[in-house]
PQR file of N, CA, C, O and H, with PARSE charges and radii, in Angstrom:
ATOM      1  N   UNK A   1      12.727   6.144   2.560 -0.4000 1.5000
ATOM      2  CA  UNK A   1      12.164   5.253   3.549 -0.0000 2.0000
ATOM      3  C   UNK A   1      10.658   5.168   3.321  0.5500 1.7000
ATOM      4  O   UNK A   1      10.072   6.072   2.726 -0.5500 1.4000
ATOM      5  N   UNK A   2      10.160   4.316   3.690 -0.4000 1.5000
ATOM      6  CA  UNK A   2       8.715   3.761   3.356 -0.0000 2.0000
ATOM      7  C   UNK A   2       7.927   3.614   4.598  0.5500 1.7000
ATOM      8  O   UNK A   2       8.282   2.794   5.445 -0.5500 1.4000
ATOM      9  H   UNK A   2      10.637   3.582   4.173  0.4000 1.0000
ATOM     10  N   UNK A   3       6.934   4.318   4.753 -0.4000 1.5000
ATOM     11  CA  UNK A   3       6.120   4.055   6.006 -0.0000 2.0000
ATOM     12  C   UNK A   3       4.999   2.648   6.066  0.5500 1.7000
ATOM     13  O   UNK A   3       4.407   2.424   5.010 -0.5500 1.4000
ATOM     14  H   UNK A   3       6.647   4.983   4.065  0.4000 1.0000
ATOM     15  N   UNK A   4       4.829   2.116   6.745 -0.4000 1.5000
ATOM     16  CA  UNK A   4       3.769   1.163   6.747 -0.0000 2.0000
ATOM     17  C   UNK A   4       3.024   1.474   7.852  0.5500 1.7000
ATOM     18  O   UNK A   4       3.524   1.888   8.898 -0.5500 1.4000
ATOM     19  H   UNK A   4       5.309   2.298   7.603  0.4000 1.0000
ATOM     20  N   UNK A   5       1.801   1.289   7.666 -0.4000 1.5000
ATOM     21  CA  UNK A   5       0.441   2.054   9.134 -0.0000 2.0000
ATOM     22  C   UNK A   5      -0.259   0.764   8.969  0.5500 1.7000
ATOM     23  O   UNK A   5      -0.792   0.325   7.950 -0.5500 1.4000
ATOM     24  H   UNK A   5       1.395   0.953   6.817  0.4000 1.0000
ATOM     25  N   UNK A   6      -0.148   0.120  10.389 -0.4000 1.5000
ATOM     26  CA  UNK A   6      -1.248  -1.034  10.818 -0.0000 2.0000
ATOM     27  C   UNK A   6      -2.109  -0.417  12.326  0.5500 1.7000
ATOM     28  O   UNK A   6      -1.796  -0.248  13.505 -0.5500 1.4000
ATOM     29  H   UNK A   6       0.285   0.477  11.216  0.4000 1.0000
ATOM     30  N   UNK A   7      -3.667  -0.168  11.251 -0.4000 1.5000
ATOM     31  CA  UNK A   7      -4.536   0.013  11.957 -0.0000 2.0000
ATOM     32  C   UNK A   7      -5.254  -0.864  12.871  0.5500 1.7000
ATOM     33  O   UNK A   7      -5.976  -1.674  12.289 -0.5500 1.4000
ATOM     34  H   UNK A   7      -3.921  -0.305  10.294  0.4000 1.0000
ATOM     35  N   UNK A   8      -5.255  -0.934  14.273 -0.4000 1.5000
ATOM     36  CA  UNK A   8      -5.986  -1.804  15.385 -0.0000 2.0000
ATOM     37  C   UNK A   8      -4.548  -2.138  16.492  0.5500 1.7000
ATOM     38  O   UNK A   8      -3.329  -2.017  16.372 -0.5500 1.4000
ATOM     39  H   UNK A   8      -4.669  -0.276  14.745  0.4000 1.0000
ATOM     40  N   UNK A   9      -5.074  -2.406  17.105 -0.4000 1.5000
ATOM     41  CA  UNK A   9      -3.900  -3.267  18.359 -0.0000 2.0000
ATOM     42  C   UNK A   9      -4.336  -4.125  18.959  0.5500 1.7000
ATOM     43  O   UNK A   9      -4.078  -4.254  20.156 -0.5500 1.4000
ATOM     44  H   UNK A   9      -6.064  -2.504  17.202  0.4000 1.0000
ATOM     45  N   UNK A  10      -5.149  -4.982  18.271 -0.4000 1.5000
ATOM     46  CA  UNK A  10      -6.004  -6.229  18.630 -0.0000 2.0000
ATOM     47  C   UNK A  10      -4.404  -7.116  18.143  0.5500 1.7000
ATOM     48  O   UNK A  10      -3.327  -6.673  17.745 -0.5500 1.4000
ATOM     49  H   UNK A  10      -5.359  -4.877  17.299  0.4000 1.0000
ATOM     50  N   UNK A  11      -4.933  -8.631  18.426 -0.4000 1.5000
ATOM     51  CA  UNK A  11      -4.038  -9.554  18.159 -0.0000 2.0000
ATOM     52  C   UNK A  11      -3.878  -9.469  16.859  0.5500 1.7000
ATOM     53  O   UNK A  11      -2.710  -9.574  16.483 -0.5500 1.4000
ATOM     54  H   UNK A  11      -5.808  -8.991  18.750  0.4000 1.0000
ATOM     55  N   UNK A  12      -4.805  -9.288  15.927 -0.4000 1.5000
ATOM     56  CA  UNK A  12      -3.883  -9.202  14.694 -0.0000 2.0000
ATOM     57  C   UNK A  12      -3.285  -8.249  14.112  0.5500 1.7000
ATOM     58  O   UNK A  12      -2.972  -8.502  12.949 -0.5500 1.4000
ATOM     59  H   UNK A  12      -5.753  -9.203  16.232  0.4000 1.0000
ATOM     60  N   UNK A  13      -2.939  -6.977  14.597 -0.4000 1.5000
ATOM     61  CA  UNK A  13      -2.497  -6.129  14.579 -0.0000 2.0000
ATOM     62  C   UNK A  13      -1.196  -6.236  14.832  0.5500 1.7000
ATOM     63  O   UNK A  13      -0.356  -5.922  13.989 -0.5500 1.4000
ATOM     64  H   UNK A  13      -3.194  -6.772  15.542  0.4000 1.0000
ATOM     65  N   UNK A  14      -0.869  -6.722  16.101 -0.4000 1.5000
ATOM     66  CA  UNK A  14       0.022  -6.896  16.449 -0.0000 2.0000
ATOM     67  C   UNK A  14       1.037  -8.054  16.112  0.5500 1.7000
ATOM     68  O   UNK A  14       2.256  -7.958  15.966 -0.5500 1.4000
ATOM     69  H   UNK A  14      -1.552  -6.977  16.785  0.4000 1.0000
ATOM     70  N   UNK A  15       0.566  -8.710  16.061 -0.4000 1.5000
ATOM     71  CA  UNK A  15       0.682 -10.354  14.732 -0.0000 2.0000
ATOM     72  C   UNK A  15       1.418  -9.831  13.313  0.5500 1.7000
ATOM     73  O   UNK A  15       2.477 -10.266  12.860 -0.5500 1.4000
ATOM     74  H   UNK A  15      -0.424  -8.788  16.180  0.4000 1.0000
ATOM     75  N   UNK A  16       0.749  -9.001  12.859 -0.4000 1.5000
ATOM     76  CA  UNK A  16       1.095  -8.288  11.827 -0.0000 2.0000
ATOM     77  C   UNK A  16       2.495  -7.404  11.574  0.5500 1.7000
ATOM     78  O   UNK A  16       3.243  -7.399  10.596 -0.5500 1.4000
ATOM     79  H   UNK A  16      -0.110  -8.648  13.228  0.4000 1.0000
ATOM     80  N   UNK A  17       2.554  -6.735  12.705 -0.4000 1.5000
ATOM     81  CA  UNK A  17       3.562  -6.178  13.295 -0.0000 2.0000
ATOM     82  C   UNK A  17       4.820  -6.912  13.124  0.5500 1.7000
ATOM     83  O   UNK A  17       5.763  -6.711  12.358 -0.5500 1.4000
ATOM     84  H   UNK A  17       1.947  -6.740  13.499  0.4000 1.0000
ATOM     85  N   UNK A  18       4.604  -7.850  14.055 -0.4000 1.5000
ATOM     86  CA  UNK A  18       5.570  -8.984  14.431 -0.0000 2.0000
ATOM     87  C   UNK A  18       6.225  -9.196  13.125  0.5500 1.7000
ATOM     88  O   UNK A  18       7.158  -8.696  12.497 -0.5500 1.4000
ATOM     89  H   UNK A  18       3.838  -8.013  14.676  0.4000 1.0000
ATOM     90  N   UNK A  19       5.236 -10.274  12.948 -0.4000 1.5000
ATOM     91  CA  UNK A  19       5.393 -10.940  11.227 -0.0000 2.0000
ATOM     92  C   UNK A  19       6.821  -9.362  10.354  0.5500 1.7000
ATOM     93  O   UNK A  19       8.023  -9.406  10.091 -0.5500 1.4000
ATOM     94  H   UNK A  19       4.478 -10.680  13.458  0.4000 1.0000
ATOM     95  N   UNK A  20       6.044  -8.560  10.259 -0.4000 1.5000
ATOM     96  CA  UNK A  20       6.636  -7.607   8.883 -0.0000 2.0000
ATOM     97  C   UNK A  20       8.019  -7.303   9.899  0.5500 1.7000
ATOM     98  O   UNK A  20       8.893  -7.594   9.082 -0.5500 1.4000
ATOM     99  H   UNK A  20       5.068  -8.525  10.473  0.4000 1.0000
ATOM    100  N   UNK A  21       8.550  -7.023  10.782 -0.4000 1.5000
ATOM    101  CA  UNK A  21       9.829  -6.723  11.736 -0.0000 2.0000
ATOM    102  C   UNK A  21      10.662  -7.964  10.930  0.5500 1.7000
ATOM    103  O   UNK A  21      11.338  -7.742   9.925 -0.5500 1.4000
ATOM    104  H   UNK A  21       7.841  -6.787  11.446  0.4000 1.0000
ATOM    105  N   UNK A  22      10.532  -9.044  11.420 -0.4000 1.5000
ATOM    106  CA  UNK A  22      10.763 -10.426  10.789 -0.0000 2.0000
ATOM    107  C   UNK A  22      11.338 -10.340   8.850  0.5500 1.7000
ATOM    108  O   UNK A  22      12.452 -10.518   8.357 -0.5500 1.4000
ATOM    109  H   UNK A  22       9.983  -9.224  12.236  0.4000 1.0000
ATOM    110  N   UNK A  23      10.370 -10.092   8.381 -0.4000 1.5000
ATOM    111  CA  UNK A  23      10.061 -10.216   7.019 -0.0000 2.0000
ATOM    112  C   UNK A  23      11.066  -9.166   5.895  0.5500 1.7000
ATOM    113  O   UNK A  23      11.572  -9.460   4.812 -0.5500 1.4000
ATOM    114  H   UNK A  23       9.465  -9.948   8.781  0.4000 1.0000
ATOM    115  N   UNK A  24      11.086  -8.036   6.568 -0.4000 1.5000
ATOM    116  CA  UNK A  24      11.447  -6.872   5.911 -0.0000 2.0000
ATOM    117  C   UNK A  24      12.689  -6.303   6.116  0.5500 1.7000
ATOM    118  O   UNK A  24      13.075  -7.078   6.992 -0.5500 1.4000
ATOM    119  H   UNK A  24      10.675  -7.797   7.448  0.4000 1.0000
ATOM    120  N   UNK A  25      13.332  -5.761   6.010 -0.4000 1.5000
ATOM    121  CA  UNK A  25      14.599  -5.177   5.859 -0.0000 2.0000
ATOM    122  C   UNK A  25      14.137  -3.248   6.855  0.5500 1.7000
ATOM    123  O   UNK A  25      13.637  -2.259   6.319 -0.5500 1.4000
ATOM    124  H   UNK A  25      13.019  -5.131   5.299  0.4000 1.0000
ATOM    125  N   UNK A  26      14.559  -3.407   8.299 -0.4000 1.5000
ATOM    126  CA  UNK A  26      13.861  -2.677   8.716 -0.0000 2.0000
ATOM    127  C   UNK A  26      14.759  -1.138   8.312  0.5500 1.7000
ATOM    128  O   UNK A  26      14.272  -0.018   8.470 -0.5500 1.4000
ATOM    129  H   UNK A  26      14.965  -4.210   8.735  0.4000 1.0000
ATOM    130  N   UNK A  27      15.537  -1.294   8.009 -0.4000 1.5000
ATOM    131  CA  UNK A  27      16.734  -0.075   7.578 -0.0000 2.0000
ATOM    132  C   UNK A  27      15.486   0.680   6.595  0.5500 1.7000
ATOM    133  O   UNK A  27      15.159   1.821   6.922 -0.5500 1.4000
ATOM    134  H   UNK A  27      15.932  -2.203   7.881  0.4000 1.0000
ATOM    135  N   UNK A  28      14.616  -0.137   5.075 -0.4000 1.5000
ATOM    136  CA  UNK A  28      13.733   0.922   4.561 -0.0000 2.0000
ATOM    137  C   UNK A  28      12.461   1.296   4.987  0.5500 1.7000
ATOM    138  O   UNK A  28      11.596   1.881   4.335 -0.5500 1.4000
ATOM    139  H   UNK A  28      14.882  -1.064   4.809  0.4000 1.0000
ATOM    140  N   UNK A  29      12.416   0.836   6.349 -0.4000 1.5000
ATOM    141  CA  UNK A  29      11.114   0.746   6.193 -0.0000 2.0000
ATOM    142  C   UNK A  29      10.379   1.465   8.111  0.5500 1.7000
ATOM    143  O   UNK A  29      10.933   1.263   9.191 -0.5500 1.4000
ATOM    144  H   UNK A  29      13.118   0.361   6.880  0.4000 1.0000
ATOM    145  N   UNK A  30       9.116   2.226   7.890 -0.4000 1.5000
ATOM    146  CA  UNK A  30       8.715   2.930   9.291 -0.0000 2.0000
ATOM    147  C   UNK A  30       7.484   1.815   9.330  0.5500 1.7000
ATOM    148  O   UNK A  30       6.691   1.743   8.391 -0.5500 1.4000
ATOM    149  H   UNK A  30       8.666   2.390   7.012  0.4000 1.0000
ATOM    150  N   UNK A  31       7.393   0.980  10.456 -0.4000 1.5000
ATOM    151  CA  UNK A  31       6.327   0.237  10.911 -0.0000 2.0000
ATOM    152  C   UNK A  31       5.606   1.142  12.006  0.5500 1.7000
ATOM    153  O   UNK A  31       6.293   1.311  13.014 -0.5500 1.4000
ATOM    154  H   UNK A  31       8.037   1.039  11.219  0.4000 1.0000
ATOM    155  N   UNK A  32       4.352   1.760  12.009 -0.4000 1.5000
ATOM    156  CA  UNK A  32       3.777   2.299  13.143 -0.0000 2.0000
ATOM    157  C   UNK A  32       2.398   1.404  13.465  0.5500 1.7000
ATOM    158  O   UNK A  32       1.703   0.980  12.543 -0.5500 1.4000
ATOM    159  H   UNK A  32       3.794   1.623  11.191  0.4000 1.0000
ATOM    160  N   UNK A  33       2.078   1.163  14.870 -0.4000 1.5000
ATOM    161  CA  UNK A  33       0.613   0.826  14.914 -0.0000 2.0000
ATOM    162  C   UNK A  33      -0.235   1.601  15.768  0.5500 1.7000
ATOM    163  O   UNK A  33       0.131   1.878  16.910 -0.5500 1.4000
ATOM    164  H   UNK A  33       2.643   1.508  15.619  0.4000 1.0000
ATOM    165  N   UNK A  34      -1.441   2.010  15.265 -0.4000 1.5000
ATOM    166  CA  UNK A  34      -2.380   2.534  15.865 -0.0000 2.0000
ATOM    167  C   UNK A  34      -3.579   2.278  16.390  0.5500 1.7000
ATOM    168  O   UNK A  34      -4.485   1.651  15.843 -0.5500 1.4000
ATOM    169  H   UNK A  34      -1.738   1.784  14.337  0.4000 1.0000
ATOM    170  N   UNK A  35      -3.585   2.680  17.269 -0.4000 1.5000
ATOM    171  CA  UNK A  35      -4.851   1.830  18.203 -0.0000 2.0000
ATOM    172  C   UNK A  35      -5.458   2.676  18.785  0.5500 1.7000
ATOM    173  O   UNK A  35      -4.790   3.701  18.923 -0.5500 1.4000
ATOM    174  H   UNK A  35      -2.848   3.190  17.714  0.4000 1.0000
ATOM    175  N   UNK A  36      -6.838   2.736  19.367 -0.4000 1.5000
ATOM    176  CA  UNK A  36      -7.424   3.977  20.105 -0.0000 2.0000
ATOM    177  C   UNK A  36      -6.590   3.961  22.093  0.5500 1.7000
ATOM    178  O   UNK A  36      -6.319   4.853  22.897 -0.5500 1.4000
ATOM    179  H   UNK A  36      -7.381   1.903  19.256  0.4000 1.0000
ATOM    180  N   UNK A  37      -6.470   2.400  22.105 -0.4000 1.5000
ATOM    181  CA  UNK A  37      -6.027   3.006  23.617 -0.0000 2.0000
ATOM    182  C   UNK A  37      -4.771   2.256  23.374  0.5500 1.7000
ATOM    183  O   UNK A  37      -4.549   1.267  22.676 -0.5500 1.4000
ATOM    184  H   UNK A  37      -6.690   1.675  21.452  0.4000 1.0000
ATOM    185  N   UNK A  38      -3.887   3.094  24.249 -0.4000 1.5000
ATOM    186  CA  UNK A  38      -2.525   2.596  24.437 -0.0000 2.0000
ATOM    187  C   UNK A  38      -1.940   1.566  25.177  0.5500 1.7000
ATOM    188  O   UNK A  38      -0.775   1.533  25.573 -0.5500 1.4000
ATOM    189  H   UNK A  38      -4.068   3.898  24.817  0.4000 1.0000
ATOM    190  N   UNK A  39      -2.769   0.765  25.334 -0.4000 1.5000
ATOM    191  CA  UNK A  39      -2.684  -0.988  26.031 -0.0000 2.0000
ATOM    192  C   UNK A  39      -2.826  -2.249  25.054  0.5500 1.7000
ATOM    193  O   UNK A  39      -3.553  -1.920  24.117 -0.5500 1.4000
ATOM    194  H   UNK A  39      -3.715   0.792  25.012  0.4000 1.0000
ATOM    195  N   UNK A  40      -2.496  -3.255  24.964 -0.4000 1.5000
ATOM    196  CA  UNK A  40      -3.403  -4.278  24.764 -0.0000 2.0000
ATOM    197  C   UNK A  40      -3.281  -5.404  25.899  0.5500 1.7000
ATOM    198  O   UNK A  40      -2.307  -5.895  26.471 -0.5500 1.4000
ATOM    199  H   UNK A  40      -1.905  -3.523  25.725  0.4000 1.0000
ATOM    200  N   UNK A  41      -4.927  -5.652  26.012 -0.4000 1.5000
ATOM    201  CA  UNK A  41      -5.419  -5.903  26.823 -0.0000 2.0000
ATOM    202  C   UNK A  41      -6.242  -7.486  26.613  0.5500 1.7000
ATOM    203  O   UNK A  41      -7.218  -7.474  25.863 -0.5500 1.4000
ATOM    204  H   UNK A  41      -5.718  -5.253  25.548  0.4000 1.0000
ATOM    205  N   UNK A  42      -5.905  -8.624  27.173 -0.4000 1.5000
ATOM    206  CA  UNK A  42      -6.531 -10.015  26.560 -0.0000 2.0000
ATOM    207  C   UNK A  42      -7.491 -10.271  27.946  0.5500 1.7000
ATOM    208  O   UNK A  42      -7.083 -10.917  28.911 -0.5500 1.4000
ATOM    209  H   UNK A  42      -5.112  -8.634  27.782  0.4000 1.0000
ATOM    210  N   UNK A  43      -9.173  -9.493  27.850 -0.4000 1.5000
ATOM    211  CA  UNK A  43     -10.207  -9.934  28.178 -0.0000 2.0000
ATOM    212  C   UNK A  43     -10.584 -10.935  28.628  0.5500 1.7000
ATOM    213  O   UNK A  43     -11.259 -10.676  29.624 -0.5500 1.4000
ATOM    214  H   UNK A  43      -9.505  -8.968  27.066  0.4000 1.0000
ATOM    215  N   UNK A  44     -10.503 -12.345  28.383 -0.4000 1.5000
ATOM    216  CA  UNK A  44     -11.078 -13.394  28.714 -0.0000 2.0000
ATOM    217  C   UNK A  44     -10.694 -14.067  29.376  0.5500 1.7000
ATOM    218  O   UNK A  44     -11.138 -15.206  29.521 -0.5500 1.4000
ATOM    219  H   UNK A  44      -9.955 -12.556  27.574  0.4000 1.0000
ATOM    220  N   UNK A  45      -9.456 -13.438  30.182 -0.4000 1.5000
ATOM    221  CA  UNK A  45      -8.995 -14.232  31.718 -0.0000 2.0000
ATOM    222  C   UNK A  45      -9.819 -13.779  32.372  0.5500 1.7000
ATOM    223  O   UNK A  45     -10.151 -14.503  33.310 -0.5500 1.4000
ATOM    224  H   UNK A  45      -9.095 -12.513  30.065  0.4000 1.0000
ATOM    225  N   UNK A  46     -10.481 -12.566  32.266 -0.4000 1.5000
ATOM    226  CA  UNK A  46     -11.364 -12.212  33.199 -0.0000 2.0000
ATOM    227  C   UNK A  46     -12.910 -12.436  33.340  0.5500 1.7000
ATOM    228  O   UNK A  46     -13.780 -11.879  34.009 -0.5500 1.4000
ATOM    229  H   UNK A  46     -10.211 -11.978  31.504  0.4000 1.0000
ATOM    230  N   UNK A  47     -12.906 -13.636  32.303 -0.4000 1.5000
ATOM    231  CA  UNK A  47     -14.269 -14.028  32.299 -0.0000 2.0000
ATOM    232  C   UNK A  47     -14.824 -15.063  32.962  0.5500 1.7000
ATOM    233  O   UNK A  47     -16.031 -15.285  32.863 -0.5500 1.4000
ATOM    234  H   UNK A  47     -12.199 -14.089  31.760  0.4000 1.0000
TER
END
């Protein structure tokens, strides 16, 4: 099995994520993402 590490949990992080679930054959493969806080959070409604 093959690990893959996507660093950030911004939108493209998670985009990224998405996308490779989609793309890949998830039977070989460990998708993890890492982010410093355990939310994501879209800012600019609150602006």
């Amino acid at each position: 099995m093959k690990n893959v590490l996507i660093l950030g949990g911004g939108f493209a992080g998670v985009a990224a994520g998405l996308k490779l679930c989609k793309k890949i054959d998830m039977s070989q493969f460990e998708i993890t993402l890492l982010d410093r806080k355990n939310f994501h959070f879209f800012y600019s409604l609150f602006i």
